[in-house]
C-alpha positions in Angstrom: 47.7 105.5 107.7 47.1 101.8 108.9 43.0 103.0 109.5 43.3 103.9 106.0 44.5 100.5 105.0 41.2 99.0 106.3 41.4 98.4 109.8 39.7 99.6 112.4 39.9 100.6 116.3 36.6 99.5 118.2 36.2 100.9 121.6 34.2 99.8 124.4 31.4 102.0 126.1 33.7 103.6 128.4 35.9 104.5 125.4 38.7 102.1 126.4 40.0 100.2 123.1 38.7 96.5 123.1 41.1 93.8 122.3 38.3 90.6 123.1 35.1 89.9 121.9 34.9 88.5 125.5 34.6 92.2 126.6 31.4 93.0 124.9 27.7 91.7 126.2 24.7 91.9 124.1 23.1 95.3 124.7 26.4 96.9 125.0 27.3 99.9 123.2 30.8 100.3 121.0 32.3 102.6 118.8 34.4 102.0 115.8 37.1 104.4 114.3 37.8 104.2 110.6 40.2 105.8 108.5 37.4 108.6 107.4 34.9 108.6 110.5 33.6 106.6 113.7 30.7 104.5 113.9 28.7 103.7 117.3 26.6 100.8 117.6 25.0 98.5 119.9 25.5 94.4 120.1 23.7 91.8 119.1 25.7 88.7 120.0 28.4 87.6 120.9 30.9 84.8 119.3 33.6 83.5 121.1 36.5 81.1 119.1 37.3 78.5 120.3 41.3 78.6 122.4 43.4 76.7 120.4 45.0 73.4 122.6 41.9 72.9 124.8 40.9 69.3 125.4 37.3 69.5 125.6 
């Protein structure tokens, strides 16, 4: 029911869930589970935000 809501579950190539953007390279391969199907595809790039309290 929360899928259906409009989230979504993005896995990494090795089918673990991903919970960082850090995980992913360009190139790599993911798959994304929606309420009604999955969709696989490959990545482009790779944007990082910024950690909140860092003194740069």
């Amino acid at each position: 029911k929360v899928l259906a809501r409009g989230y979504s579950i993005a896995y990494d190539g090795d089918g673990r869930v991903a919970t960082s953007a850090g995980s992913f390279a360009p190139g790599d391969g993911l798959r994304v589970r929606m309420a009604d199907g999955d969709v696989r595809a490959r990545v482009d790039e790779v944007s990082l935000a910024p950690r909140p309290g860092r003194d740069d």
